[in-house]
N, C-alpha and C positions, 0 to 999 in steps of 0.2 A: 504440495500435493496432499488431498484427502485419503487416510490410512481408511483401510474397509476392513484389514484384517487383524484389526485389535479387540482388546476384549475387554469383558469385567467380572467383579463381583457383582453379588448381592445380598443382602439380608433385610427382615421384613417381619413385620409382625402382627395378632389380630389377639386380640380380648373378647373373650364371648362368658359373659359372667365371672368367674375364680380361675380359670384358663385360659392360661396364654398360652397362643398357640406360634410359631416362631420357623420362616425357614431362611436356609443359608445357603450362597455357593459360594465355595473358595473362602475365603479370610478376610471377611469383614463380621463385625461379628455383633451377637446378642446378648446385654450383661445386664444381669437382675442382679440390684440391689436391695437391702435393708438400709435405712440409714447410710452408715458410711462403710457399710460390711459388707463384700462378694458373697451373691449368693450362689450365683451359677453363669456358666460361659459356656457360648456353642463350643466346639472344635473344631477350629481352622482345615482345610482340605489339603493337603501337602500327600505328594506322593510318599513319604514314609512313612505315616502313621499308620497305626494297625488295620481300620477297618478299611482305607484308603490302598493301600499296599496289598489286602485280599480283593478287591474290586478291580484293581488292573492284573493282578496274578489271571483273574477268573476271565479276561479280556483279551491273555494273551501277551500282556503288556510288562517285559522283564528287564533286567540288566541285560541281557544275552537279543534283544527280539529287534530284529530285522530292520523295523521302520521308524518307529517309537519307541525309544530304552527309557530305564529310569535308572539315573546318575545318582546316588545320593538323595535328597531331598527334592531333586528334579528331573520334570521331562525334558528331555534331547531327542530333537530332529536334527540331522543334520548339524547345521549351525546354531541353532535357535534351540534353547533352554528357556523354560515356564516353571516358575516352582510352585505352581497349582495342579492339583488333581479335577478340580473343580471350577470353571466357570462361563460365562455366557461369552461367544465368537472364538476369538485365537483360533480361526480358521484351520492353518498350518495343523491342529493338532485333532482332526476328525477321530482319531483315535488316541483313546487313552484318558485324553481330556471331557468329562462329562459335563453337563449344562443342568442334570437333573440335581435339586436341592435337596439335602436333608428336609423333611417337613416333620415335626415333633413338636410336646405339648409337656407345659411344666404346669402341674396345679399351683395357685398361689396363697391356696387357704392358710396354711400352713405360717405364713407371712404376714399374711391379717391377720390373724388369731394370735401372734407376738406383738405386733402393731409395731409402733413408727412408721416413716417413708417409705413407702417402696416408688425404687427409679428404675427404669430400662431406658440402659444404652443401647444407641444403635449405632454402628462406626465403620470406618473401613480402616483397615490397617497401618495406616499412618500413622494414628493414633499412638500404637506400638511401635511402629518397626524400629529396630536395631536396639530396641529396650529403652527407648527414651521415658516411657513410662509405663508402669509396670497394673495392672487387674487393680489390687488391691487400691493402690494409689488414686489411681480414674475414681473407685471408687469413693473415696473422700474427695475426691474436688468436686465431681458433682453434689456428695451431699450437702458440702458450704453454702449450697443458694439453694432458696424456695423456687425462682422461678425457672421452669424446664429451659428457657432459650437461654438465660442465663448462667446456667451448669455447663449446658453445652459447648456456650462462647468460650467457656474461663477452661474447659477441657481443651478445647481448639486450640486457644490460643496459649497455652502450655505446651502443648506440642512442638507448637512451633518455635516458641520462646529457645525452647531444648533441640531447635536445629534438626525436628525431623524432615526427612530428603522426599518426602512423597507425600503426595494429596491426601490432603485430611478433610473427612466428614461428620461431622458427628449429630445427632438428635439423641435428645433425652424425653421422656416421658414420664409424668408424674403421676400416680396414681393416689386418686382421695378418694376412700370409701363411701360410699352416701353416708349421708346423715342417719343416723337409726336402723342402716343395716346391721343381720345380725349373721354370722358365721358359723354356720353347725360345724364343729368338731368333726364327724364324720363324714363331709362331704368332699370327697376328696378324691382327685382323678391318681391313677398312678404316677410317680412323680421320679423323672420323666419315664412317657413312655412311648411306644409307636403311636404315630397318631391315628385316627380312624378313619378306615377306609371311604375315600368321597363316594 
């Protein structure tokens, strides 16, 4: 029988000149690299995090509340527990659970202007889960290969190698500055910050 009321992540990304611009639901996630060094990682949407855990307070949505509690780390309906604050269907969860993404914007001057690789990962939690591999790490095995499909592969199949229990995705992106660009020092968005209003 075809399930209708499952759900997902998402994450997603767009370059418009020295900014990337980047949104997320739930816990797949967006990782700038340098080289073989973290630069910066979304934040997963779990119901206990701080800004996640003010968003269902303001909803309504408590340990104590009627239809949809929060357990721990997770939503509870009835019988059915989601340990997402955030993502696209999970029917069952019309409340509490949001579909709207974080939308926010990292300048990358800052990156050029040190130089070497910059890579973005883009992944869904598989990658991670149960700590099979760790930010830092991801980031050195992608930066082992020049070519993006092939960071990506050797991340994948690491994962798996390590026995993670859930679907893994991953894409990488490479970023090569043109030839004879030059990078003003001063040009530079706030880093990160609310992105601008469409």
């Amino acid at each position: 029988k075809r399930r209708t009321d499952a759900g997902t992540t998402a994450a997603n990304i767009f370059i418009s000149g020295v900014i990337l611009y980047y949104a997320h639901a739930g816990d797949s996630r967006v990782i700038l690299c340098r080289d073989d060094k973290l630069v910066f990682v979304t934040e997963d949407h779990h119901p206990d995090t701080l800004n996640e855990r003010r968003r269902l307070l303001s909803e309504g949505v408590t340990t104590t509340s009627d239809d949809v509690k929060v357990i721990g780390n997770r939503l509870v309906k009835e019988h059915i527990s989601l340990a997402l604050s955030r993502a696209l269907g999970d029917r069952d969860f019309k409340k509490g659970l949001s579909p709207l993404p974080d939308v926010n914007y990292w300048s990358l001057t800052k990156e050029l202007i040190k130089g070497g690789t910059i890579r973005i990962i883009i992944c869904c939690d598989g990658v991670f889960e149960g700590g099979v591999i760790d930010l830092k790490e991801a980031a050195r095995i992608v930066s082992s290969y020049e070519n993006p499909q092939e960071s990506a592969e050797a991340l994948m199949n690491e994962a798996y190698k390590r026995s993670s229990g859930d679907n893994i995705t991953v894409m990488v992106v490479r970023l090569i500055p043109k030839t004879g660009s030059r990078i003003r020092r001063g040009a530079t968005a706030p880093t990160p910050a609310p992105a601008p209003p469409a």
